[in-house]
N, CA, C and O atoms as CSV, one atom per row, in Angstrom:
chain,resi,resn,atom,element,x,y,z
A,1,UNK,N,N,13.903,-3.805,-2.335
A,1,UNK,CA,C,13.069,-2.955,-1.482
A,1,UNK,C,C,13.093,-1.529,-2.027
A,1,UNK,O,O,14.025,-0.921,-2.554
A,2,UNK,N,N,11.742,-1.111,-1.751
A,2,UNK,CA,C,11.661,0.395,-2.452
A,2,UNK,C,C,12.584,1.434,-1.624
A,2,UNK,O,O,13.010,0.820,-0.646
A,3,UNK,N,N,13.046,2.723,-1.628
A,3,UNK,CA,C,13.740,3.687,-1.324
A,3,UNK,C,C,12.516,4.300,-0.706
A,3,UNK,O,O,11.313,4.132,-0.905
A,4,UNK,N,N,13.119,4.969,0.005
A,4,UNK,CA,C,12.040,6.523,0.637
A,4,UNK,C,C,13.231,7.454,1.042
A,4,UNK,O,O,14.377,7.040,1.216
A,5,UNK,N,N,12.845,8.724,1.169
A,5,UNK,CA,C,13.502,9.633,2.293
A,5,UNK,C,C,12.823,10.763,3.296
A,5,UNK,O,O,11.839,11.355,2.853
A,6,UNK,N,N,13.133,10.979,4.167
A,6,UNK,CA,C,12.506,11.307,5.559
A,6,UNK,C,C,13.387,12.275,6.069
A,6,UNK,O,O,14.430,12.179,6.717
A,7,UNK,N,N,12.658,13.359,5.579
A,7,UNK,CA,C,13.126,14.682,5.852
A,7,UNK,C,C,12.328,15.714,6.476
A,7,UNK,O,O,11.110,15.667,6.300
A,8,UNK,N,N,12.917,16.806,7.305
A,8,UNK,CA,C,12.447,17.949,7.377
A,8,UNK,C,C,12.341,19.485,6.460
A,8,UNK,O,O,13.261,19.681,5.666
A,9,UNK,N,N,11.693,20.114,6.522
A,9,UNK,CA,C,11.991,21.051,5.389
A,9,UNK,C,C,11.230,22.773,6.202
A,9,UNK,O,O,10.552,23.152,7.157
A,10,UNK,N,N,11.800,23.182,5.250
A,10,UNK,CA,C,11.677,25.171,5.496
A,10,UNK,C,C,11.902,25.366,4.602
A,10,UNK,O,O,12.958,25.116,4.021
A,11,UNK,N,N,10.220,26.292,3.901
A,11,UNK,CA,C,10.448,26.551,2.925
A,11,UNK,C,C,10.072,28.458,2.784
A,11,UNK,O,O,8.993,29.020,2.972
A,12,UNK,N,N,11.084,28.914,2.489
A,12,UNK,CA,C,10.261,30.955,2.858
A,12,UNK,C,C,9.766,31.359,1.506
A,12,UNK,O,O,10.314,30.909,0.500
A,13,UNK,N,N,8.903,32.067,1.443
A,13,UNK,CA,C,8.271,32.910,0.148
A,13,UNK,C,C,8.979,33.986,0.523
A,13,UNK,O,O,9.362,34.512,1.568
A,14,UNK,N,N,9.063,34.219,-1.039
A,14,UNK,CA,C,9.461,35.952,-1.461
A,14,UNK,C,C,8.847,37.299,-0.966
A,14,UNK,O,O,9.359,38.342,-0.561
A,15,UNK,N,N,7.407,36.839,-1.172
A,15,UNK,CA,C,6.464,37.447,-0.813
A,15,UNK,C,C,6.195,38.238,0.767
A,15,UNK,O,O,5.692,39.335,1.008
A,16,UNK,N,N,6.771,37.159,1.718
A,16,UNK,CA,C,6.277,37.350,2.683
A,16,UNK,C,C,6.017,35.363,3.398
A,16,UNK,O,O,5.668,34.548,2.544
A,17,UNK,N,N,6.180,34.942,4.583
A,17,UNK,CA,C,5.705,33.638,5.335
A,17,UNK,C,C,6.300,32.516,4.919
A,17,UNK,O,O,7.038,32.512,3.934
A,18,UNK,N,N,6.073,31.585,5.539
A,18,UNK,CA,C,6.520,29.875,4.847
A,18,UNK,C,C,6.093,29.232,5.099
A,18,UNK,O,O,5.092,29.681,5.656
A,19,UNK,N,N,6.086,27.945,5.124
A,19,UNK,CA,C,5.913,26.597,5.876
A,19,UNK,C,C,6.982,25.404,5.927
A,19,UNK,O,O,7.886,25.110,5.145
A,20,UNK,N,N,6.562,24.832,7.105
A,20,UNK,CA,C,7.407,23.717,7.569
A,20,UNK,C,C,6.819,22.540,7.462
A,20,UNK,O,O,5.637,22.385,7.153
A,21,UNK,N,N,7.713,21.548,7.745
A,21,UNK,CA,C,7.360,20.313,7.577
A,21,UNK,C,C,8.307,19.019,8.211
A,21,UNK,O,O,9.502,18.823,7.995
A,22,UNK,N,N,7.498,18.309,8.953
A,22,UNK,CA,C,8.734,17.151,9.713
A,22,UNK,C,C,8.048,16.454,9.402
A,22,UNK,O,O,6.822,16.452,9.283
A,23,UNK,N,N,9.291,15.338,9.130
A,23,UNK,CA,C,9.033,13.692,9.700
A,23,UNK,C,C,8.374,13.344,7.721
A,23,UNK,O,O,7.621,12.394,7.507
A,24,UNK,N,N,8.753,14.104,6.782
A,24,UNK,CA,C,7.855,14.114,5.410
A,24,UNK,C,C,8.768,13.078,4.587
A,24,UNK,O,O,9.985,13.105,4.398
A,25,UNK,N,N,7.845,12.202,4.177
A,25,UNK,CA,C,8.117,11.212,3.134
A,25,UNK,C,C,7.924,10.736,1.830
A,25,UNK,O,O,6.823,10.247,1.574
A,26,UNK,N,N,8.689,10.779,1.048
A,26,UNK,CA,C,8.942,11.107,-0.212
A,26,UNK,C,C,9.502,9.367,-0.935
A,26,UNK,O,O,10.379,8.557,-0.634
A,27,UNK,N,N,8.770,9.420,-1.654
A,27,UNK,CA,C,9.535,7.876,-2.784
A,27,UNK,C,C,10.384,8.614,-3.818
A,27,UNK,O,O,10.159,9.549,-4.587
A,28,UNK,N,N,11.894,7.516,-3.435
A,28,UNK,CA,C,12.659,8.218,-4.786
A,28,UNK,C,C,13.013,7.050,-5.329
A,28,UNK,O,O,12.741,6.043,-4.674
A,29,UNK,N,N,13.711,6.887,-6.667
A,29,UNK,CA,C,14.599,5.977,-7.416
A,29,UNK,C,C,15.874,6.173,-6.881
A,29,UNK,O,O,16.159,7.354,-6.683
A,30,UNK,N,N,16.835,5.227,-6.553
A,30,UNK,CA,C,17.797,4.842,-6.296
A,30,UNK,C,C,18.212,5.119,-5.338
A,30,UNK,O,O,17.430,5.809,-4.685
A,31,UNK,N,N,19.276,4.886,-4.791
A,31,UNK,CA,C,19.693,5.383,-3.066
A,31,UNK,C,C,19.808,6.260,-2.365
A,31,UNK,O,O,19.910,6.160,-1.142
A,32,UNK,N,N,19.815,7.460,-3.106
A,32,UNK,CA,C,20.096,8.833,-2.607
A,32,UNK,C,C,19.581,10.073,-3.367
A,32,UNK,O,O,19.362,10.012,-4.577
A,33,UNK,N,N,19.382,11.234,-2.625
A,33,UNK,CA,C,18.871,11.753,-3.488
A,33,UNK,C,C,19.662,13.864,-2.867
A,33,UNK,O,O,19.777,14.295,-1.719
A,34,UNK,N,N,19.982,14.537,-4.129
A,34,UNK,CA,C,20.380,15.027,-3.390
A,34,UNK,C,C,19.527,16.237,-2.528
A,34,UNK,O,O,18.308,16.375,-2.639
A,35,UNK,N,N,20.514,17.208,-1.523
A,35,UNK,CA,C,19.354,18.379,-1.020
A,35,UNK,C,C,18.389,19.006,-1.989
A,35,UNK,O,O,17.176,19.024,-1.782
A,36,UNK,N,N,19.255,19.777,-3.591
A,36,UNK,CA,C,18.520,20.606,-4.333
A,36,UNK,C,C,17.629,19.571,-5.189
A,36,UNK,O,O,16.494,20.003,-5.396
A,37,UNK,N,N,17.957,18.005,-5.856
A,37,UNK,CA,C,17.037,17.718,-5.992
A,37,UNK,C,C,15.271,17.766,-5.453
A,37,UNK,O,O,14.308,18.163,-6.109
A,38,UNK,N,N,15.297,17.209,-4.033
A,38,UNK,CA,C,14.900,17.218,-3.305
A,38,UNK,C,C,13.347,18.398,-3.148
A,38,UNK,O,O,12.128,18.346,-3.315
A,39,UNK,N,N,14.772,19.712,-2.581
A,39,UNK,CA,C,13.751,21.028,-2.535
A,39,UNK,C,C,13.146,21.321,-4.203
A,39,UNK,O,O,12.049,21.878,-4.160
A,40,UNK,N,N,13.603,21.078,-5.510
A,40,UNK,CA,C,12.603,20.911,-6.151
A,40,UNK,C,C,11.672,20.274,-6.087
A,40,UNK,O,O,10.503,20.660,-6.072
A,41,UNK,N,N,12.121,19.104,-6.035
A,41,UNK,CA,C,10.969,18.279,-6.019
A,41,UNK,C,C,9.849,18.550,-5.301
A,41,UNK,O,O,8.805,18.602,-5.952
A,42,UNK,N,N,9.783,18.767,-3.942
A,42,UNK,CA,C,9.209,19.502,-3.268
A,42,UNK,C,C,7.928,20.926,-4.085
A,42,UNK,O,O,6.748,20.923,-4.433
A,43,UNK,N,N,8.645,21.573,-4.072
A,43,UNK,CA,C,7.985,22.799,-4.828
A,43,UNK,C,C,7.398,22.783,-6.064
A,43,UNK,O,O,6.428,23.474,-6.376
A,44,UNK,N,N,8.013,21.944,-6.829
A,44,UNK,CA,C,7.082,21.527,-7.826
A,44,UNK,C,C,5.818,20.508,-8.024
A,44,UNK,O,O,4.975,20.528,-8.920
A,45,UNK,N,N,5.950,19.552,-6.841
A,45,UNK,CA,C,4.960,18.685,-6.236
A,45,UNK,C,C,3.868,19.125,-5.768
A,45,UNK,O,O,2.727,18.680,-5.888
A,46,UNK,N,N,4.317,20.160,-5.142
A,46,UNK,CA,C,3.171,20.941,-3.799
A,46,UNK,C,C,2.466,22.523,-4.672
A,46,UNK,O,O,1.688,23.330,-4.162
A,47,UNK,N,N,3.081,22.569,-6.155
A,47,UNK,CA,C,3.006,23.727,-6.910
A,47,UNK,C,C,3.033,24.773,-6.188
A,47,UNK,O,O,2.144,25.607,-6.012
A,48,UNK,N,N,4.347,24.706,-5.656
A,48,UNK,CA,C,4.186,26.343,-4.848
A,48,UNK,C,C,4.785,27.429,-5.703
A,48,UNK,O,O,5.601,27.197,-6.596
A,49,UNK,N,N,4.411,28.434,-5.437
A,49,UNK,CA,C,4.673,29.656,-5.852
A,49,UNK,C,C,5.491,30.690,-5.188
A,49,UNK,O,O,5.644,30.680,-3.967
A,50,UNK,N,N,6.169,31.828,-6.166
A,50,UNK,CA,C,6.832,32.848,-5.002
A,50,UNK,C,C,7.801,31.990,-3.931
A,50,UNK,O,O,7.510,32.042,-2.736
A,51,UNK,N,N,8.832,31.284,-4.327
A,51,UNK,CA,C,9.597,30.483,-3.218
A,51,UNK,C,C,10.997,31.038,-3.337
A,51,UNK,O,O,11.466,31.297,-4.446
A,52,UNK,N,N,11.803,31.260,-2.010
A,52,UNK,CA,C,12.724,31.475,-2.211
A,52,UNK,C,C,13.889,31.103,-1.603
A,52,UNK,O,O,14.989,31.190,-2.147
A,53,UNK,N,N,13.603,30.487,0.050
A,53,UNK,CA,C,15.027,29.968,0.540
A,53,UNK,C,C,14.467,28.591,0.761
A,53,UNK,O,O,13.483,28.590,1.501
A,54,UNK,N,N,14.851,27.401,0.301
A,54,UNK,CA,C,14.553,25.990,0.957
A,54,UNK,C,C,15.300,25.358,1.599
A,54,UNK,O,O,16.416,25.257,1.089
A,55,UNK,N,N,15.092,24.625,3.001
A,55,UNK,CA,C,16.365,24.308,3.543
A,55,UNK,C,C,15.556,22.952,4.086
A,55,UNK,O,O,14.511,22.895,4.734
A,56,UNK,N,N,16.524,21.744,3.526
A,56,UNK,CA,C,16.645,20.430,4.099
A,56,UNK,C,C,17.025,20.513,5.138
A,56,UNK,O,O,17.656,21.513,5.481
A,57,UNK,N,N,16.737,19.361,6.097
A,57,UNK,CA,C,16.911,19.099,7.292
A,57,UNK,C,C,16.656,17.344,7.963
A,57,UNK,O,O,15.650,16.634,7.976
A,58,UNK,N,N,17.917,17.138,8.413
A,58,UNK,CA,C,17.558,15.659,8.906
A,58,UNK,C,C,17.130,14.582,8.183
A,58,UNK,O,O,16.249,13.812,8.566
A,59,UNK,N,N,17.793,14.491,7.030
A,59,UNK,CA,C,17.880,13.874,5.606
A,59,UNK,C,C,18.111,12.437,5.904
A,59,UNK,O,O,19.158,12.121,6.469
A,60,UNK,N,N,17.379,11.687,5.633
A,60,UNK,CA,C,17.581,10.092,6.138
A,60,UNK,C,C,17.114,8.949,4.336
A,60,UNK,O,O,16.098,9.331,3.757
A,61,UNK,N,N,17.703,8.015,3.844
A,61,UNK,CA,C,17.225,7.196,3.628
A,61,UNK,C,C,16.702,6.025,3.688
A,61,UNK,O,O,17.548,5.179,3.976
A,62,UNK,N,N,15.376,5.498,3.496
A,62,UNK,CA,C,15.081,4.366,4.404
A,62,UNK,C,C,14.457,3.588,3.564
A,62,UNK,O,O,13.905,4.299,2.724
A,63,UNK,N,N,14.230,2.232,3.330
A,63,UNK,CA,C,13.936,0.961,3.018
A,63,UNK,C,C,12.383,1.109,3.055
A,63,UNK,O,O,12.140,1.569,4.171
A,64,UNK,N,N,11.455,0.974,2.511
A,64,UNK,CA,C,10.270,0.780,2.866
A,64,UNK,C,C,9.597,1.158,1.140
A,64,UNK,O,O,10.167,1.613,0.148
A,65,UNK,N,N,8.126,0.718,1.378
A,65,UNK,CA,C,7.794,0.475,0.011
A,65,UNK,C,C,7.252,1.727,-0.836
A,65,UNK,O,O,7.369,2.783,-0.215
A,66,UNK,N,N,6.743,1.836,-1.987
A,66,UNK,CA,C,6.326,3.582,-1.939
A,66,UNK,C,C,5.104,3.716,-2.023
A,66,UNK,O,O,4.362,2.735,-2.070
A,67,UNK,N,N,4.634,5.037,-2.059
A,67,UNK,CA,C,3.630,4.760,-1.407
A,67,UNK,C,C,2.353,5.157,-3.005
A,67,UNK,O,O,1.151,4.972,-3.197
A,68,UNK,N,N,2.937,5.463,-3.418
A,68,UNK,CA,C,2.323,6.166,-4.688
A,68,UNK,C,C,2.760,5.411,-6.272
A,68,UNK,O,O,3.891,5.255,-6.732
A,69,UNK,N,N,1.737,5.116,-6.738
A,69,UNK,CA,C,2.068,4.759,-8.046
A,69,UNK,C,C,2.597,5.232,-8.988
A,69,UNK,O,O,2.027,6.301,-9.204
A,70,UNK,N,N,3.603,5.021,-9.911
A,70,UNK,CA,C,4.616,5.264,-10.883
A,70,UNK,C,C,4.029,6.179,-11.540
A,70,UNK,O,O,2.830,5.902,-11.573
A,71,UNK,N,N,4.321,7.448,-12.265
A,71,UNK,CA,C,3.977,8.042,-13.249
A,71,UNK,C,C,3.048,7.809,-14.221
A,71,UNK,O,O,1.914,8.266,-14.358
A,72,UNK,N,N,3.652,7.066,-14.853
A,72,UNK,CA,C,2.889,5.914,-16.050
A,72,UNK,C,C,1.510,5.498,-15.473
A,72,UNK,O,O,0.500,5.408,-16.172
A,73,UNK,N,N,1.555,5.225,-13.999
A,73,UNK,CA,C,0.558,4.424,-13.676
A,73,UNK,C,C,-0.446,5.215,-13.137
A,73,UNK,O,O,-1.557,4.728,-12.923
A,74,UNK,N,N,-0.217,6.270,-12.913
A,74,UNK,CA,C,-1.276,7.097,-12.442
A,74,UNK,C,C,-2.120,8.088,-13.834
A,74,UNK,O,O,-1.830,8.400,-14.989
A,75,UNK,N,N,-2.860,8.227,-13.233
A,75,UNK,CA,C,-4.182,9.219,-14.271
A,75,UNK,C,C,-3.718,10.892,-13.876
A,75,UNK,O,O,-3.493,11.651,-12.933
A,76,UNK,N,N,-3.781,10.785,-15.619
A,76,UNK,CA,C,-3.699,12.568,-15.777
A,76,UNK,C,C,-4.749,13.427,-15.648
A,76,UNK,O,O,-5.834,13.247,-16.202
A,77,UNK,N,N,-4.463,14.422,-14.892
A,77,UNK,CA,C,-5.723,15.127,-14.944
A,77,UNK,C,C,-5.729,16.133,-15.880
A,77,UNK,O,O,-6.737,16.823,-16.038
């Protein structure tokens, strides 16, 4: 069975504002994954910019399939 994890997140700009996020689901490889993995992953996914405090929250791993196709398998833009 595929991995997921199901987290909350806070993320603040340098700049100035942030955004939040609950209940967000993410496909990873193997069982765990850690917080700072994570908040990269995050920020580099969502290409954010100007970032500066990220904070996990309510970190769960769960069983379920993913939802997005493999690297390899997807088209480059």
């Amino acid at each position: 069975m595929d991995k997921r994890v199901v987290f909350d997140f806070e993320i603040e700009f340098t700049n100035g504002g942030g955004i939040q996020g609950q209940d967000f689901r993410l496909d990873i490889e193997g069982n765990d994954i850690s917080d700072e993995e994570l908040a990269k992953y995050i920020v580099e996914d969502m290409r954010l910019l100007m970032v500066g405090k990220v904070t996990i929250l309510n970190k769960k791993i769960i069983n379920e399939k993913h939802k997005r196709k493999p690297l390899d398998e997807q088209e480059r833009i």
